[in-house]
C-alpha positions in Angstrom: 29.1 -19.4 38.5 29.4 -15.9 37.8 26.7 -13.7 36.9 27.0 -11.1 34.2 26.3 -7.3 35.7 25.0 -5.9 32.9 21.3 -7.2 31.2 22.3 -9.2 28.2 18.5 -8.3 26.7 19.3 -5.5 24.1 15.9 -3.6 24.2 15.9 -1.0 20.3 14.8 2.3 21.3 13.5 4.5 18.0 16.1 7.3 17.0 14.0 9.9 18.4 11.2 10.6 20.2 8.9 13.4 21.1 11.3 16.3 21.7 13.8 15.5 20.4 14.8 17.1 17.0 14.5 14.3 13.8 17.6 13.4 12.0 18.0 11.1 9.1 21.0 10.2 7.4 21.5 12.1 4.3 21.0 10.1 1.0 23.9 9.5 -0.8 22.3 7.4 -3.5 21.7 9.0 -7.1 19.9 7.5 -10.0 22.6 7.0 -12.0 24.1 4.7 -9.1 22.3 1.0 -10.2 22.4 0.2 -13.9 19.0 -1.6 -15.2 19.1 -5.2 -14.5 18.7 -7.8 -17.1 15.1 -9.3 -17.2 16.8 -12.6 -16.4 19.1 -11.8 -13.6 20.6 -13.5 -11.4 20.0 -13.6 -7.6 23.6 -12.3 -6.9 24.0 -9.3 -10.1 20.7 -8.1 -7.4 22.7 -8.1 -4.5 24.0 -4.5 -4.9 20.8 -3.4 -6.1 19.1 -4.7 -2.9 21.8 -3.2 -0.9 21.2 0.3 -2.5 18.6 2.5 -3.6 17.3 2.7 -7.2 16.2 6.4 -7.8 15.1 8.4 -10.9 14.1 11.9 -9.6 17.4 13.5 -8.6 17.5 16.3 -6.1 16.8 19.1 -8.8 13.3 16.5 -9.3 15.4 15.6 -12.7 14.8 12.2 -14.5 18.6 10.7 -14.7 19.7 6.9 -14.8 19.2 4.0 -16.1 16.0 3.3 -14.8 14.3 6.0 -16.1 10.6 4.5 -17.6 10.5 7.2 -20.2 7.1 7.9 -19.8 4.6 10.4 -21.6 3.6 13.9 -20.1 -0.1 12.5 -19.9 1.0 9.1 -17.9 2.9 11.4 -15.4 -0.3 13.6 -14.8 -2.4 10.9 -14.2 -0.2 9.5 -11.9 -0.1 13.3 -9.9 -4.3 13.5 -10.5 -4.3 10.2 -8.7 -2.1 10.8 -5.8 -3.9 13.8 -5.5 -7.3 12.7 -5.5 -6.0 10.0 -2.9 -4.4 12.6 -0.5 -7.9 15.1 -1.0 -10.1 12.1 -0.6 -7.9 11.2 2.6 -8.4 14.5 4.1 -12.0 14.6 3.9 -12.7 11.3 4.8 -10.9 12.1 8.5 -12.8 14.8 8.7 -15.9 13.1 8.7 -14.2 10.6 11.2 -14.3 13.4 13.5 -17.3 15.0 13.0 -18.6 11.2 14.1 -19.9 10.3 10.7 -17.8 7.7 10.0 -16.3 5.5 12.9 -12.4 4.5 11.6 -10.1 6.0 9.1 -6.8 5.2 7.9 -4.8 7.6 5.7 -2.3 6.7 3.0 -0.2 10.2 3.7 3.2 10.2 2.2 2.8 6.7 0.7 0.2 7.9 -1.8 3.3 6.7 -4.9 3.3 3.4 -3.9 0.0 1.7 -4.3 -0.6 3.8 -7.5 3.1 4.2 -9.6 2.8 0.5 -9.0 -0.9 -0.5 -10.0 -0.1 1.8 -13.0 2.8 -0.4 -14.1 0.9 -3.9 -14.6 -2.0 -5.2 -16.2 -5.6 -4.4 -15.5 -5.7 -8.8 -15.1 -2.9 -8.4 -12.5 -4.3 -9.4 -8.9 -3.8 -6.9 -6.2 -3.2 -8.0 -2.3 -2.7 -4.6 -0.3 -2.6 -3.6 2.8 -4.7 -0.9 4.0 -2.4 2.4 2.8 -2.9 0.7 -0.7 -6.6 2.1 -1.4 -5.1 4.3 -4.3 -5.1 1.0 -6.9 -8.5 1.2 -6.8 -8.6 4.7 -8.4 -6.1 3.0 -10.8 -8.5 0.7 -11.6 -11.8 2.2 -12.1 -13.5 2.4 -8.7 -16.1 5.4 -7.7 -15.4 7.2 -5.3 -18.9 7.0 -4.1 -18.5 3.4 -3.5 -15.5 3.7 -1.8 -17.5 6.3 0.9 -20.5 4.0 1.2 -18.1 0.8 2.3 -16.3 3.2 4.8 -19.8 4.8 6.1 -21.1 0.8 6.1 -24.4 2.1 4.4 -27.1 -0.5 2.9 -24.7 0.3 -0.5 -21.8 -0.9 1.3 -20.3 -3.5 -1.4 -19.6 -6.0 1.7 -22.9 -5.7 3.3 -20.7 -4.6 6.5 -18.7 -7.9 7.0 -15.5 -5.5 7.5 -14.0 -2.7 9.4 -13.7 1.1 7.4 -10.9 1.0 4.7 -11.2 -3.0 4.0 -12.1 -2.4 1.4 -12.5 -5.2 -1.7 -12.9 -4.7 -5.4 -13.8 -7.5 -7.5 -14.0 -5.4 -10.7 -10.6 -4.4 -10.1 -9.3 -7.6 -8.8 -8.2 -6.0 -5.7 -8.6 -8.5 -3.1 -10.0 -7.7 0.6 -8.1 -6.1 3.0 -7.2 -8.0 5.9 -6.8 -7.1 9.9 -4.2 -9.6 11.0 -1.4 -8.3 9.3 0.6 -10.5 6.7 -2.2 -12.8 5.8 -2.0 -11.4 2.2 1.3 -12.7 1.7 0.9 -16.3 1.5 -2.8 -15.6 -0.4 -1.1 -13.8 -3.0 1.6 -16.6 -3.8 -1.4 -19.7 -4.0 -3.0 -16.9 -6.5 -0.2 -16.4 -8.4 0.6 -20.0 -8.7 -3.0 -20.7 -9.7 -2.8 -18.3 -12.9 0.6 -20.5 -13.8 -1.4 -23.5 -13.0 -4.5 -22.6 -15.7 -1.2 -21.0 -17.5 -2.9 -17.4 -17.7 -1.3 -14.2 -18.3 -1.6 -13.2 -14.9 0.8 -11.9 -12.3 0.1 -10.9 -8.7 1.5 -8.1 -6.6 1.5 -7.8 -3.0 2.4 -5.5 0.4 3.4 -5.6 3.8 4.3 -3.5 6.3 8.1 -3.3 8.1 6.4 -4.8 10.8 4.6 -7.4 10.0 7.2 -8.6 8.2 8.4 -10.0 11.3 5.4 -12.5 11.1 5.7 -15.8 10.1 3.6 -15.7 6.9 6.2 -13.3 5.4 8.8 -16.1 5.2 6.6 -18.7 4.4 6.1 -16.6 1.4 9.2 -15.5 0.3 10.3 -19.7 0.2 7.1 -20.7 -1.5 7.2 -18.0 -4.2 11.0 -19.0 -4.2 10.3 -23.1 -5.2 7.7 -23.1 -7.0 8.6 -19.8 -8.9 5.1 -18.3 -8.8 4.7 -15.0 -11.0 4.6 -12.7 -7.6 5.9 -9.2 -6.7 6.4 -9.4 -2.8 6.9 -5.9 -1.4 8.1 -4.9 1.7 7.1 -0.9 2.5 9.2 0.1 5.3 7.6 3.3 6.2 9.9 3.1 9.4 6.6 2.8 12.4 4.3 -0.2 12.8 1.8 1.7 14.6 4.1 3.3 17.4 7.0 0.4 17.4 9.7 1.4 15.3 10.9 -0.5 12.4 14.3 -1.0 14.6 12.2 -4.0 16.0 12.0 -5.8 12.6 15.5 -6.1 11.4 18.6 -5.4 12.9 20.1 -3.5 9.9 17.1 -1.9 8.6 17.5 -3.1 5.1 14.2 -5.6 4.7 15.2 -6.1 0.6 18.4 -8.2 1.3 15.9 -10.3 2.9 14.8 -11.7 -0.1 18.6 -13.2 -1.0 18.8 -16.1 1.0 15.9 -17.5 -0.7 16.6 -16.7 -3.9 14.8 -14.1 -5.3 16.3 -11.3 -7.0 15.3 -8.5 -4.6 15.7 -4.5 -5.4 15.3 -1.4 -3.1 13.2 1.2 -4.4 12.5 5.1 -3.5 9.0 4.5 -2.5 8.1 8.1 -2.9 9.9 8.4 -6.5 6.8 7.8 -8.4 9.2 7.1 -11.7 10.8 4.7 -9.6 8.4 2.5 -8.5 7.3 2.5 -12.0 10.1 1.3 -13.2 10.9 -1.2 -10.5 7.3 -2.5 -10.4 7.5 -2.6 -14.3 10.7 -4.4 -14.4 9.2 -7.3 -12.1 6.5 -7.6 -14.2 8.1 -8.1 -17.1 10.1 -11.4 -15.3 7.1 -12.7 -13.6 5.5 -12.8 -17.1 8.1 -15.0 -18.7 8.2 -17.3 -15.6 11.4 -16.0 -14.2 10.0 -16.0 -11.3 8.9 -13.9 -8.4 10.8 -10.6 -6.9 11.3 -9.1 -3.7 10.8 -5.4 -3.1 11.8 -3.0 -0.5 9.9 0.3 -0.8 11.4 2.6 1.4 9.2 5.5 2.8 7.9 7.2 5.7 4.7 7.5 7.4 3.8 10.9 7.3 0.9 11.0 9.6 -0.8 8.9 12.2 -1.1 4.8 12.1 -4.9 5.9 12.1 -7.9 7.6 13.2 -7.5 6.0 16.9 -3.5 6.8 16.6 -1.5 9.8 17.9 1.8 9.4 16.8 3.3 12.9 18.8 3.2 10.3 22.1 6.2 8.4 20.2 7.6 10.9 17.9 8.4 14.1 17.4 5.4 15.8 15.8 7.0 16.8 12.5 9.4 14.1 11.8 8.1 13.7 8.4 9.1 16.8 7.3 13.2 15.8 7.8 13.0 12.6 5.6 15.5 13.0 3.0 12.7 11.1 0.5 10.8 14.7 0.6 6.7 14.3 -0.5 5.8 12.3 -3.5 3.3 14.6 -5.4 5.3 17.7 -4.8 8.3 15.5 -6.6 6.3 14.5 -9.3 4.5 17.9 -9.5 7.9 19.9 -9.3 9.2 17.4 -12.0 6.2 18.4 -14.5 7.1 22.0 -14.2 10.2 21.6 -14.8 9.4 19.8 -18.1 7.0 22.6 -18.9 4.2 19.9 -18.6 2.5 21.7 -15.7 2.2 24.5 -13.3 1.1 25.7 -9.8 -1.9 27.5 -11.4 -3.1 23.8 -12.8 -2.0 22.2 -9.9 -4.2 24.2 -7.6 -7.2 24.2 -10.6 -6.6 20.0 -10.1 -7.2 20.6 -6.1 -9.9 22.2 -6.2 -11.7 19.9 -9.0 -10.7 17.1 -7.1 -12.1 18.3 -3.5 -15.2 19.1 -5.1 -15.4 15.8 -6.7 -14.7 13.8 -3.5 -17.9 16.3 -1.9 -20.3 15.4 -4.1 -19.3 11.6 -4.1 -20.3 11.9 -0.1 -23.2 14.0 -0.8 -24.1 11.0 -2.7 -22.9 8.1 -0.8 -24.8 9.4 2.5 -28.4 9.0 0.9 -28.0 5.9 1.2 -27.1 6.2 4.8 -24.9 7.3 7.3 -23.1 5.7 10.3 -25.6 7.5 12.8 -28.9 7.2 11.4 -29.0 3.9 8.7 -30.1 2.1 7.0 -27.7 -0.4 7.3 -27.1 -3.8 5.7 -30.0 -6.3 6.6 -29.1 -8.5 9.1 -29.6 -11.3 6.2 -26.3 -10.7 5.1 -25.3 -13.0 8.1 -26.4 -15.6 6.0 -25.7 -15.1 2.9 -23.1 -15.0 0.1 -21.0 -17.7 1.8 -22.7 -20.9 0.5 -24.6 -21.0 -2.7 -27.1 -23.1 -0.8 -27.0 -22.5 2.6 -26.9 -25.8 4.6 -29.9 -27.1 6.3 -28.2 -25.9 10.3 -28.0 -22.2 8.9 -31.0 -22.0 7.5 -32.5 -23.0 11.3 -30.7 -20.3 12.8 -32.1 -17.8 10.0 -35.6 -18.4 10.6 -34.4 -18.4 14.6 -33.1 -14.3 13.9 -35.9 -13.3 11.7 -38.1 -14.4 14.2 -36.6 -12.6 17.0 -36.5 -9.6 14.5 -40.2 -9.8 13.5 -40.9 -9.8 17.1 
């Protein structure tokens, strides 16, 4: 037998590392490239829509196309208020990682349009399963920012008692389900929820995201064929912000197209700008709309980049060059949105900047506010009690032991 010279184990390598200088491919899409699909579609008119890119800022930040959502001057600045506020609120909250008084952060830089553009398009009875660069619904929805600092700070006002890590955050108000560790959990969850609001035959649809990498996980595709045969009212995203942590999306498909995924099993599936705010809109919008008149679920790829680090523990110039981000052809999301106000005569720098500065002060005395109620270094915390409860409405009789077994040993 004759043994090959060369390994036959193709190892992917990312396109450039530390360095070296970035390069993208230059967009050739343009919004009036994809016509708006039909509500009912079918699973092949979506092919070439999965295959492409829908788009409604042009390069001149220009609203062109066919997917256009029309909306009002005030939509669009509450859209760029909340991007904003989620990029100030961001900044500040790493800062106090580093100043050690909070222990983990995670940012949402350069993905800011997806979590909100999208909330923004459904219903506030929707059901939300994000990941953790999604904590912008929650502005969407109502939450205080306050809040929001004393779960991350895991103060006695922390709205999980401490049960998990900095930006897990959960919102039952706002129907925005816990964030979970082990990545791609929230796929499957989301398709049993949405197939229990078809069950009790509620208006209800659910949306959900992973990352590029975990869609590699099993949970992704058990997903994707659920949602497929039982056509549950789901929008399944996809955000391929091109780094799971350091490991390139490369590792996660072959052709790096994750929305043709969705074909073989069936489910119309689009690929979307993911920092075109107008964009997701739309796309989010449009899959609404079918989920609502049982048509089914759809599959979304958003495509974006990770501006910054994975996280507070991350440094992402050991695998990449330092300003990568800068050379994506998808630009910034808020300065898009922002430049495409001007342009309207709808806004200006001078507002713009009075809207920074508002904000940052905002998200100050929201963590002025959250810390008397304790910070990470001196308390109070949430009472060990919590252990115990909020799991069973009546604890059974073996927990109950092992609670009067830790008060004692606290008493003492």
């Amino acid at each position: 037998m004759v043994k090959k010279e060369t390994n036959s184990i193709h190892v992917p390598d990312a396109p450039h590392r530390p360095g070296d200088e970035p390069k993208f491919d230059e967009w050739s899409y343009k919004p009036e490239d994809l016509e708006l699909l039909r509500i009912d579609c079918s699973v092949e008119d979506a092919e070439k829509h999965a295959n492409g890119l829908v788009r409604v800022l042009n390069d001149n930040h220009e609203a062109k196309g066919e997917w256009d959502p029309k909306l009002n001057s005030d939509e669009l600045i509450l859209g760029l208020e909340h991007m904003l506020r989620m990029r100030i609120f961001d900044e500040r909250m790493m800062k106090m990682q580093r100043t050690g008084k909070l222990s983990f952060y995670m940012r949402s830089f350069g993905e800011e349009a997806v979590a909100i553009a999208q909330t923004m398009a459904l219903k506030n009875e929707d059901w939300l399963f994000p990941t953790y660069r999604q904590p912008g619904a929650q502005f969407v929805r109502g939450r205080d920012m306050v809040s929001m600092i004393c779960h991350c700070i895991g103060n006695e006002e922390d709205n999980v008692k401490g049960r998990q890590m900095p930006v897990h955050y959960t919102f039952r108000e706002g129907r925005y389900i816990s964030v979970s560790s082990p990545v791609g959990t929230q796929f499957s969850q989301a398709v049993g929820v949405a197939l229990a609001s078809k069950y009790k035959q509620l208006d209800e649809v659910t949306i959900t995201w992973i990352g590029d990498g975990a869609s590699a996980e099993g949970d992704y595709h058990y997903a994707l064929n659920f949602a497929s045969i039982f056509k549950a009212p789901v929008i399944l995203n996809v955000v391929n912000n091109q780094w799971a942590i350091s490991t390139h999306s490369n590792f996660a498909s072959k052709n790096q197209n994750f929305a043709i995924r969705g074909i073989p099993y069936g489910i119309p599936s689009v690929r979307v700008d993911g920092n075109d705010f107008l964009a997701l809109y739309s796309v989010t919008k449009w899959a609404r709309e079918r989920a609502g008149k049982d048509l089914g679920p759809t599959h979304i790829e958003v495509l974006t980049y990770r501006a910054g680090a994975h996280s507070s523990s991350d440094d992402p110039s050991r695998y990449r060059p330092k300003d990568s981000n800068s050379f994506w052809p998808g630009g910034d999301p808020i300065e898009r949105l922002k430049l495409h106000l001007i342009g309207k005569n709808d806004w200006s720098e001078k507002l713009h900047e009075e809207l920074e500065h508002r904000i940052d002060a905002e998200v100050m005395e929201a963590y002025k506010e959250a810390v008397k109620f304790g910070d990470l270094a001196n308390g109070p915390y949430p009472s060990s009690d919590a252990i115990f409860t909020e799991v069973y409405e009546e604890p059974p009789w073996h927990l109950l032991e092992q609670w009067d077994e830790m008060k004692r040993w606290r008493d003492e």
